[in-house]
N, C-alpha and C positions, 0 to 999 in steps of 0.2 A: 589419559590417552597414552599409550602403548607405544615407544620408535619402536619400525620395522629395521631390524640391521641390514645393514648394505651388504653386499655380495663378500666384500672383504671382513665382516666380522660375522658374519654366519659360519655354522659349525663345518671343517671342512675333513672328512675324513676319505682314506687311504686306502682301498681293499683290493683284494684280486679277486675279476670277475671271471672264477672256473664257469668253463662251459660256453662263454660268450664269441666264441671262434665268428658266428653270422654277422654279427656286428664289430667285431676289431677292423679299426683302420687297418687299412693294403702299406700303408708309410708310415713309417716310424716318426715323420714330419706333419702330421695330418691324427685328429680325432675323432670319434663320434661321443655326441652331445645328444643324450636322452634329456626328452623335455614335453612340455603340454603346453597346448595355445594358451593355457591363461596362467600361465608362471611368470610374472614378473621376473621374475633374478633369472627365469630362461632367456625373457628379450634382452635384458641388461649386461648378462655374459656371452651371447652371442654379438650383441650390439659391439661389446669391448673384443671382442674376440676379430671381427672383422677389422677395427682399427688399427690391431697388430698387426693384419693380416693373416692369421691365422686360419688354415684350410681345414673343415670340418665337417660331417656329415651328421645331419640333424636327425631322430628318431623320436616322430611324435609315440609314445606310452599307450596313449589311449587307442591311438589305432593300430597297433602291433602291443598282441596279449606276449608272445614270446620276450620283448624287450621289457613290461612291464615287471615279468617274473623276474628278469634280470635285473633290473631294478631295485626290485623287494630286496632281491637277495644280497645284494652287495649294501644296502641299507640298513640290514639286522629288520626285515618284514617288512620293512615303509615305502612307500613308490614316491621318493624323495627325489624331485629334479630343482636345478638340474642336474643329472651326473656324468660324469666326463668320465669316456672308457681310451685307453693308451691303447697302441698296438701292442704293448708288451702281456696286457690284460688286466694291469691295474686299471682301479678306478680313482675318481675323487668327486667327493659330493658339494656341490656347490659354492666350486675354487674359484678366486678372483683370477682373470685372464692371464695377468702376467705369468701367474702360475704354471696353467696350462700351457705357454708361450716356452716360458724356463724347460719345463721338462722334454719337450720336444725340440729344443735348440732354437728356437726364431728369438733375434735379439732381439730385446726390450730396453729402450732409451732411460736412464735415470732421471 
């Protein structure tokens, strides 16, 4: 049997999503979290995400083809969630919270 990696040891990479103006946070304190109902590490980073309190706008994939393309793209073709887009327009693919916490300045307790 096969461990599933946690949100913190899955691959997390770092792209700019040209073209995703429809979906950039309005705050540079605030994200949008592309994601599908049956992604695990979607409930598990959103779940972590709210304990920071971290303010975010969720984008189910499947039901918006425009966000999926965004997706692929910022993926190298894959509709890999979840992925977390900045207001700046990066992205990052299935980052553990505090991460997403760090980059947009919400303190995170050691």
């Amino acid at each position: 049997m096969t461990a599933v990696p946690t949100s913190d040891e899955a691959p997390v990479r770092d792209r700019s999503a040209d073209g995703a103006a429809a979906y950039r946070p309005a705050s540079a304190h605030s994200v949008t979290v592309f994601t599908t109902p049956w992604c695990g590490y979607c409930r598990s980073l959103k779940r972590n995400l709210d304990s920071l309190g971290v303010s975010y706008r969720e984008v189910n994939i499947e039901d918006e083809p425009e966000a999926a393309l965004l997706v692929s793209r910022v993926n190298g073709g894959n509709q890999t969630v979840p992925t977390v887009l900045f207001a700046d327009g990066t992205t990052l693919t299935n980052p553990p919270a505090s991460e997403v916490a760090r980059r947009i300045g919400v303190a995170v307790g050691s």
